[in-house]
Structure formats: structure tokens, C-alpha cells
C-alpha positions as CSV (number, residue, x, y, z in Angstrom):
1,X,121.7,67.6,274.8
2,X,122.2,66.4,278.7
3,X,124.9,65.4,280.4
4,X,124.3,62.3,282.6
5,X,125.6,60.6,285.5
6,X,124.9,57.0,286.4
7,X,125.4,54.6,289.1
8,X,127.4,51.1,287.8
9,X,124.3,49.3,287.4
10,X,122.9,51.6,284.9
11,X,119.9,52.3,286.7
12,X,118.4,55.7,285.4
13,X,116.0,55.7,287.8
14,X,119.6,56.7,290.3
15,X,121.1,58.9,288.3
16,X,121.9,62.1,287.8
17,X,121.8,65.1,284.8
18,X,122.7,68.3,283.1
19,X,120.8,69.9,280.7
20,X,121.3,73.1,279.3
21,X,118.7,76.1,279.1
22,X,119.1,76.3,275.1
23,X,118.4,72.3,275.3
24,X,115.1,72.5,273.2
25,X,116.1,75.5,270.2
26,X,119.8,73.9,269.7
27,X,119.0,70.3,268.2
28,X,117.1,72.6,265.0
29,X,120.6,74.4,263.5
30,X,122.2,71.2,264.7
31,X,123.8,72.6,267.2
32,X,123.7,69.9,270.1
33,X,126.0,69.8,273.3
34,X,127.1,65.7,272.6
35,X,129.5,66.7,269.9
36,X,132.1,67.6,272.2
37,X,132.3,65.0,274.2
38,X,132.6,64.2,278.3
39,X,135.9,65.0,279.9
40,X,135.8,63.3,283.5
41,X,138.8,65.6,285.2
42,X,141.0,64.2,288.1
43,X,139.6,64.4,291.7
44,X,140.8,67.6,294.2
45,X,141.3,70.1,291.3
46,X,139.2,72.1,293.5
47,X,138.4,72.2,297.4
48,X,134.9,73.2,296.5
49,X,134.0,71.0,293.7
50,X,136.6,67.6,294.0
51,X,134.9,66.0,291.7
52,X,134.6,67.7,287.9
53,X,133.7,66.9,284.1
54,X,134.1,69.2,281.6
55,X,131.6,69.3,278.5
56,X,131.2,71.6,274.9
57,X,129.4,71.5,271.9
58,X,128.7,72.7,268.2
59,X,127.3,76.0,269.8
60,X,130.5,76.7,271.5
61,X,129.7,77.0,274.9
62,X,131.9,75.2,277.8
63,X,130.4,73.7,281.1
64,X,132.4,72.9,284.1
65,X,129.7,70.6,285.8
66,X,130.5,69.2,289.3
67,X,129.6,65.7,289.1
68,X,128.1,65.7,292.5
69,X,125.3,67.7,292.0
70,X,124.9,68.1,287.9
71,X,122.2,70.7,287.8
72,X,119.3,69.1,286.8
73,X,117.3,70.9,283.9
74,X,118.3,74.6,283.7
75,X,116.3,77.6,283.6
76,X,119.8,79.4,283.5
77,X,123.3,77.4,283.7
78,X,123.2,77.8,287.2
79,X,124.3,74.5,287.7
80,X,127.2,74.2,285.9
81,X,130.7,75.6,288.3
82,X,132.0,77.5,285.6
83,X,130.3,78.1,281.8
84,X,131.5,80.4,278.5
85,X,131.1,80.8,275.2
86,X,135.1,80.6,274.1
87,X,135.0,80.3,270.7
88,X,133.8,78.3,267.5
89,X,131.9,75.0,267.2
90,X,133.7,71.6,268.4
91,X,133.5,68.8,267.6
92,X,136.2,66.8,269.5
93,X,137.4,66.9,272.8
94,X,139.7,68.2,275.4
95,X,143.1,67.6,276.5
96,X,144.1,67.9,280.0
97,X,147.6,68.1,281.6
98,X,149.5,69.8,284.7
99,X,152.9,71.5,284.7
100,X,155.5,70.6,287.9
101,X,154.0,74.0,289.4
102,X,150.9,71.9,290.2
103,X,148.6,74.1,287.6
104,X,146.4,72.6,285.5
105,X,145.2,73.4,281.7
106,X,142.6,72.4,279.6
107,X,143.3,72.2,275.7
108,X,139.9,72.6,273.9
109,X,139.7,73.2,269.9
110,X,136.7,73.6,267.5
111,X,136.3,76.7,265.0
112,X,138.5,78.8,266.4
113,X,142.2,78.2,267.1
114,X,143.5,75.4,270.0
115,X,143.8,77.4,273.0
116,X,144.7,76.3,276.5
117,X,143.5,77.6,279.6
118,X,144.6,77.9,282.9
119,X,142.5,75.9,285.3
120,X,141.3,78.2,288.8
121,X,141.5,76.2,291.7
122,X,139.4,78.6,293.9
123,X,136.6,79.9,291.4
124,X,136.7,76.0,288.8
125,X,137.0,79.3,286.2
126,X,139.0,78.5,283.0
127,X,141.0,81.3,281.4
128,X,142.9,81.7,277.9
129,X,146.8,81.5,279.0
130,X,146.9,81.0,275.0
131,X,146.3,80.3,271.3
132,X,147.5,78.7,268.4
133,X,146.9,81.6,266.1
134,X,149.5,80.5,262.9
135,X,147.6,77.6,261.3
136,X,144.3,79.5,262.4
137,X,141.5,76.7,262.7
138,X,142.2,73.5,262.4
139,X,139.1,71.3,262.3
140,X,137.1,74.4,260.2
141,X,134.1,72.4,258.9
142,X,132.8,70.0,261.0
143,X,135.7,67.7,261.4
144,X,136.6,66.1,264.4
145,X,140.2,66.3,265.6
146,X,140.6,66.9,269.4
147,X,144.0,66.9,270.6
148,X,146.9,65.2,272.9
149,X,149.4,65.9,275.0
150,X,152.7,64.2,275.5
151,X,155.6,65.0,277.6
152,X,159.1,63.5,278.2
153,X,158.1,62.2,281.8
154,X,157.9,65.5,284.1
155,X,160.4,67.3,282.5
156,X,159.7,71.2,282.6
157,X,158.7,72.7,279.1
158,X,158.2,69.0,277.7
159,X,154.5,68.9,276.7
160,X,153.6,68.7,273.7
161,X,150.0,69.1,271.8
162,X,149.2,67.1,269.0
163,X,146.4,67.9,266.6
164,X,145.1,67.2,263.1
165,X,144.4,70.0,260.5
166,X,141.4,68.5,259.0
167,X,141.1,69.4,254.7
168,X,137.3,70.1,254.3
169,X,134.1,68.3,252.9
170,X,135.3,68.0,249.5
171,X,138.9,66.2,250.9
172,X,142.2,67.0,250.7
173,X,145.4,66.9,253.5
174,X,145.6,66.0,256.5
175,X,148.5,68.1,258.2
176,X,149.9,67.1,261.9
177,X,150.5,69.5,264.2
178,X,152.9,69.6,266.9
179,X,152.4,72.8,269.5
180,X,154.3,74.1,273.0
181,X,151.0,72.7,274.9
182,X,151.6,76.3,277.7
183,X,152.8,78.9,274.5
184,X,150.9,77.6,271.8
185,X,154.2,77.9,269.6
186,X,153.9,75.8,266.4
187,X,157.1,73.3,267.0
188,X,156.4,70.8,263.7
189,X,153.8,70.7,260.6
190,X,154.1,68.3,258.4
191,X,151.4,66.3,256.0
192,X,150.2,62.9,256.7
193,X,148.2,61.7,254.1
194,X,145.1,63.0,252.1
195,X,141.6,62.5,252.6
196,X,138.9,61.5,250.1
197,X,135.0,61.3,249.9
198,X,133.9,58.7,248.1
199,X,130.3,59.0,246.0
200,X,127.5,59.1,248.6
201,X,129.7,59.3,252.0
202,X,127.7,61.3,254.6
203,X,131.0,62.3,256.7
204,X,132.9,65.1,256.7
205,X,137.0,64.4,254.9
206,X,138.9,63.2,257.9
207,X,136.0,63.8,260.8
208,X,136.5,62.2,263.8
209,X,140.0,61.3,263.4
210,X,143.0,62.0,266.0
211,X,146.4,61.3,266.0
212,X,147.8,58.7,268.5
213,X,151.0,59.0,270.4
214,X,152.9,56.0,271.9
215,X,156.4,54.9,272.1
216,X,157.7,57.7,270.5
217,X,155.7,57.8,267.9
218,X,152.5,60.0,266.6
219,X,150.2,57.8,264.3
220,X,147.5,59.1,262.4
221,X,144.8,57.6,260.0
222,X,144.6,58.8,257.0
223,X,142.7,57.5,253.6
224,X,143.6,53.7,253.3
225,X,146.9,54.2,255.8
226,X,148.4,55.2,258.8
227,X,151.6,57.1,258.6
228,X,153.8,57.7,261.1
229,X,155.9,60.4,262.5
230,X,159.2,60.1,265.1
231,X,162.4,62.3,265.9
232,X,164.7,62.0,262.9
233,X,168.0,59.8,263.2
């Protein structure tokens, strides 16, 4: 439920923190901020906070914390630059990229449909530019597919996000996604494997799996295999 900073010698004693308001009711409906993970953001997005990490959990909510002063413990989310609830529960991370206009986006998933949003210089506000709204949610009971952009170098129009649609806790599919990462157009579906739970498993079919892209190629774990996906012949 906190978000911490520390120096390279670990010492606690010389660190730093965020901790919510809702710290102490959320870890009771399991609803804790880890679950979404720790985005450290490149340096001089913003001449009034140069120094950024973005954070979400199961409850939905988004902080913007400026890693030079985190907050402390909140009695309101004061100390956070920026802070929303946008949407479902996550359980994965962010993507980040910039377009050759010198904008930058954040890609965040969960419950609700991918969406990007535009990244405000002035304000360290984030806004919906856009959403994936034909396969509808994609990691809809607590599965954990963030997802990843690629582009063809710098190359206007290029990037592309990747993302897992995640079958539920019985098992089933596993579909890859490819999306325009600034329209949120769906460019490519196609399944990748399927996803069993064996007798007694405590996680959820395909949690906490993403797909991987390198050399051309997207790979993504599936039940006993990896398949992978490339531009046809």
C-alpha cells in the first residue's frame, strides 16, 4: 500500500514514501495499490516535477508521484502531482511512449478497456486521447496482462500496443492483441494458445503473463508453450 523510494544502499532509515489516504480500508476487499506496479517515467517530462513515477492498483485509482518529494502518509492525495480514478481494477502495468511531436502517452489497462492518455507537460495531468472499446476488457478477472509498445524506429503512425486478452479463472484462450497505440484501432487478433488450471492452482488462467516483442517478433507464454507471431511471408 506505499510507494517507496530508497537511496542505493537500501537504507530505509534515507528514504522516502507514498501512502495513500485509503491505505488502512483497501487491503480488507483486497484492493491494494502494489498490484499495479511502479512506472519510473523519463526525466524533464515536466519543468515542475523532472523527475516522475507513475503508480495504480486493484481500486483503480492512478498517482502521478514526483519522486522528489513523494508525499509521505496522506490525509488527502495531496502529494501525489496528478491522481484519478480512470477506470477498472489493474493488475499490470503501464506502457509509455512519445510520438515525433514530442508528446508523451501513458497506456494503462485493468477492468476497463486499454486506453492511452495524453501526458500534460504543464499540469503532470493525464487525459483519455483514447480507448480500445472492440474487444472491451481484456484482463476481466484478475489477470495480469499489461501492455507494450513497439515502433518501426521513429517512423510517424508506427507504434504499436501489444496486449493479452486473458480467458478467466476456469481457463480458456489467450488472444494477442495488436492496437494503433494513439487511435486505439484494433490492427491484429489472433489466438495464442489456451490456458489451463490445474486441481488446486491458486492463480488466475494466464495472470501475470505479457507478451514480449523482439526482433520482429511478439512471443507470448501460453500453457506448456510459447507461440510466436511475425509479419506473414
Amino acid at each position: 500500500m506505499t510507494v517507496m523510494k530508497l537511496p542505493g544502499t537500501l537504507n530505509v532509515a534515507n528514504g522516502s514514501y507514498f501512502t495513500p489516504i485509503n491505505a488502512e480500508s483497501e487491503p480488507t476487499p483486497d484492493e491494494d495499490l502494489g498490484s499495479g506496479g511502479v512506472m519510473l517515467l523519463p526525466d524533464g517530462l515536466s519543468s515542475a516535477f523532472p523527475h516522475l513515477a507513475i503508480a495504480g492498483g486493484k481500486d483503480g485509482l492512478k498517482y502521478l508521484l514526483n519522486r522528489d518529494n513523494m508525499g509521505g502518509q496522506q490525509a488527502g492525495n495531496a502529494g501525489a502531482v496528478w491522481w484519478a480514478l480512470t477506470g477498472g481494477k489493474m493488475w499490470g502495468g503501464p506502457a509509455f511512449f512519445q510520438d515525433t511531436n514530442g508528446n508523451s502517452y501513458v497506456i494503462y489497462g485493468g477492468g476497463n478497456p486499454l486506453s492511452t492518455y495524453l501526458f500534460a507537460p504543464a499540469t503532470g495531468a493525464l487525459g483519455v486521447v483514447a480507448s480500445a472499446s472492440g474487444p472491451g476488457c481484456l484482463e476481466c478477472r484478475d489477470a495480469g496482462s499489461q501492455p507494450i509498445v513497439s515502433s518501426n524506429g521513429t517512423n510517424p503512425g508506427t507504434a504499436v500496443a501489444w496486449a493479452l486478452k486473458t480467458p478467466s479463472d476456469s481457463g480458456g484462450t489467450i488472444y494477442l492483441y495488436a492496437f494503433d497505440a494513439l487511435k486505439m484501432t484494433t490492427l491484429f487478433n489472433g489466438a495464442a494458445g489456451q490456458w489451463t488450471v490445474g486441481s488446486g492452482a491458486t492463480y488466475i488462467a494466464g495472470a501475470l503473463v505479457s507478451p514480449v516483442v523482439a526482433n520482429g517478433r511478439v512471443y507470448v507464454p501460453t500453457d506448456g508453450s510459447v507461440a510466436v507471431f511475425g509479419l506473414s511471408p
